[in-house]
Every structure is written in C-alpha cells, then in structure tokens.
Z-matrix of the N, CA and C atoms (Angstrom, degrees):
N
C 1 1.447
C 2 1.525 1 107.78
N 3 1.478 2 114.84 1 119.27
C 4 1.462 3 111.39 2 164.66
C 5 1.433 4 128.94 3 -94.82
N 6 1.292 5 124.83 4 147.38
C 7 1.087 6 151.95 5 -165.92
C 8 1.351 7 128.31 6 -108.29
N 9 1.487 8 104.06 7 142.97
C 10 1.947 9 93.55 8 160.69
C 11 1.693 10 100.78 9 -160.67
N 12 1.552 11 104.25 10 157.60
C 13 1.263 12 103.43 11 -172.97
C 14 1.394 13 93.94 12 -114.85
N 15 1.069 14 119.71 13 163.49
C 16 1.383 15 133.86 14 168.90
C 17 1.494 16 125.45 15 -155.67
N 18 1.704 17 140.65 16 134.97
C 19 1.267 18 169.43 17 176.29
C 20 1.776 19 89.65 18 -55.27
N 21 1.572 20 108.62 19 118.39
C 22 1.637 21 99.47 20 165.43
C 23 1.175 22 85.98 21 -139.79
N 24 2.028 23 108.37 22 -172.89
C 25 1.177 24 105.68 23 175.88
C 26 1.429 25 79.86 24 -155.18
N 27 2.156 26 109.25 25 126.36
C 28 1.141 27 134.56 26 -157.45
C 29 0.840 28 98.82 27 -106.08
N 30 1.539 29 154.95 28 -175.78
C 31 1.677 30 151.25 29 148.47
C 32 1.596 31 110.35 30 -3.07
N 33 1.689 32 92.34 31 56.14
C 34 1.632 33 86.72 32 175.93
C 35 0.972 34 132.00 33 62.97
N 36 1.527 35 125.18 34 23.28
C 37 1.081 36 143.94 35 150.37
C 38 1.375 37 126.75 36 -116.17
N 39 1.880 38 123.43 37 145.14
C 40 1.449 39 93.25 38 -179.51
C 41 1.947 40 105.10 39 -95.54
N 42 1.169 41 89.87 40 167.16
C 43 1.550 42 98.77 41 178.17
C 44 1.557 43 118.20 42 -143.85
N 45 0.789 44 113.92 43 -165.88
C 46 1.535 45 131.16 44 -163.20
C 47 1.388 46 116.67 45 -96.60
N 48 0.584 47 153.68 46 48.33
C 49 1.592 48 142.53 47 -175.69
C 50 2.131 49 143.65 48 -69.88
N 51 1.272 50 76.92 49 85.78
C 52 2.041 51 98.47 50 -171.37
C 53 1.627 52 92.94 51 -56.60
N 54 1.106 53 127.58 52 130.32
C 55 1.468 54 156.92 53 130.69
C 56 1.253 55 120.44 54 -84.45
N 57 1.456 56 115.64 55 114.12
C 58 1.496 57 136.27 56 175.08
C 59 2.065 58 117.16 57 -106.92
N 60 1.109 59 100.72 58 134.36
C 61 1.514 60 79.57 59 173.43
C 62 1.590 61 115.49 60 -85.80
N 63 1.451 62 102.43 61 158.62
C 64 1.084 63 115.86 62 -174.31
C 65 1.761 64 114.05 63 -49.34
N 66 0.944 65 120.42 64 138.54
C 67 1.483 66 134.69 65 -175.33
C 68 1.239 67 128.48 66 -150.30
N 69 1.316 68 131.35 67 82.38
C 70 1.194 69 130.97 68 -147.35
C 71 1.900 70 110.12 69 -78.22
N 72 1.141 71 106.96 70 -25.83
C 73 1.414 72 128.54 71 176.62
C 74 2.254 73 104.75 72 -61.02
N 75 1.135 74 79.91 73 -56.68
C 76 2.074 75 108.77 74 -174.18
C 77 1.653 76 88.15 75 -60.00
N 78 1.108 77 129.01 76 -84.48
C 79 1.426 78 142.87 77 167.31
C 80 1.107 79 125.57 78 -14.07
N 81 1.520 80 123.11 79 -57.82
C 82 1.719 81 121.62 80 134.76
C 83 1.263 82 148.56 81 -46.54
N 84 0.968 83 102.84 82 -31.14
C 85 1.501 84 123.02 83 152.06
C 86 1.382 85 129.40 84 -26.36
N 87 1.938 86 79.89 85 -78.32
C 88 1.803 87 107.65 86 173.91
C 89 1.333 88 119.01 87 -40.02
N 90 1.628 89 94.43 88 -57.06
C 91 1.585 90 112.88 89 174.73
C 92 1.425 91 125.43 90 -35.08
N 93 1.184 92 102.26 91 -73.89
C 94 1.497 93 128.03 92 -172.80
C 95 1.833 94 105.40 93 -43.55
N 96 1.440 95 104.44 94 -42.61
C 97 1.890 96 136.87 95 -160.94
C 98 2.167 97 74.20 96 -83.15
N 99 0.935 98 122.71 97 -38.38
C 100 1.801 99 105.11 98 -168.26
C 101 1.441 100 101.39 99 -84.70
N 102 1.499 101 122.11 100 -51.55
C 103 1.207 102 116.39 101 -178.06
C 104 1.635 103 110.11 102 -71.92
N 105 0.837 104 159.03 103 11.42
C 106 1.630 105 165.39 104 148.61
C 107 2.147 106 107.26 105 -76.73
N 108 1.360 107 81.78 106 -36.02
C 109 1.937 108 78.07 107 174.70
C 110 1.168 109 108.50 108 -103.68
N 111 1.518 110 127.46 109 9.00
C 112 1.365 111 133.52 110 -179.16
C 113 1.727 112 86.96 111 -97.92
N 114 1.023 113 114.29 112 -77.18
C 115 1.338 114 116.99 113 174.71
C 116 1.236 115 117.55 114 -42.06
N 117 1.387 116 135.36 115 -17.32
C 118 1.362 117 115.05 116 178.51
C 119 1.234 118 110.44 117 -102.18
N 120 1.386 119 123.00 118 -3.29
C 121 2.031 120 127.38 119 -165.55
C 122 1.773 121 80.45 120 -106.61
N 123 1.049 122 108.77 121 -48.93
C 124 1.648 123 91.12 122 -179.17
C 125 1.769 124 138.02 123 -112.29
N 126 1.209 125 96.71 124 29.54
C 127 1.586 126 105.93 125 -170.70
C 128 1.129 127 114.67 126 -56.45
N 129 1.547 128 112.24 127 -29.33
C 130 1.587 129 108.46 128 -156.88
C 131 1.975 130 73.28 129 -99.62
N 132 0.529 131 139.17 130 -46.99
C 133 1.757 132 103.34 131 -167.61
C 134 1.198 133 107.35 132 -90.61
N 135 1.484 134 146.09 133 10.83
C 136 0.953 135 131.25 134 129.99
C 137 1.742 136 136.16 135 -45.60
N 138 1.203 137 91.63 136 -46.87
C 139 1.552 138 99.59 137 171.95
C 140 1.546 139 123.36 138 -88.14
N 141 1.729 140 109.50 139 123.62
C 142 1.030 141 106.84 140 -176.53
C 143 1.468 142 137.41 141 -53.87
N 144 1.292 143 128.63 142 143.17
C 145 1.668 144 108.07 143 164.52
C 146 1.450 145 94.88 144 105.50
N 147 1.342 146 126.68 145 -6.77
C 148 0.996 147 120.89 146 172.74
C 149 1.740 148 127.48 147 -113.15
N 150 1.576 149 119.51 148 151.55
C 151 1.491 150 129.75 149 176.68
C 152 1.047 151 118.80 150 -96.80
C-alpha cells in the first residue's frame, strides 16, 4: 500500500494529512468494519419499540 503525508491547514489549524491510494477492495472493508460498530453502539435505539 502506498502512501503520502502531507502539511494542511484545517479550521485554522495545521494538521497532518495521510494519503492512501485508492483501493476499492480496502475501502469496503472500512465500510462494512464502520457500519457493524455503528450498528453495534446503537442498535438498540435505532430500533423502534425498544428500552
């Protein structure tokens, strides 16, 4: 996997900035890995009818 870092400056601050190449495989992944911890910190108040 290649990389690059780069110097930005965010809300007026500077920061860091990681560059990944595109990876459509890696990217799904991520995805899949956010919505599974999205779903697990909030399932129960997502779903109605429930305390």
């Amino acid at each position: 996997m290649t990389w690059k870092a780069k110097m930005i400056i965010h809300k007026k601050e500077k920061r860091i900035a990681v560059y990944f190449e595109k990876n459509a495989e890696l990217i799904a992944r991520k995805k899949k890995a956010y919505r599974f911890s999205v779903e697990s910190n909030f399932g129960s108040l997502a779903s109605p009818g429930h305390s």
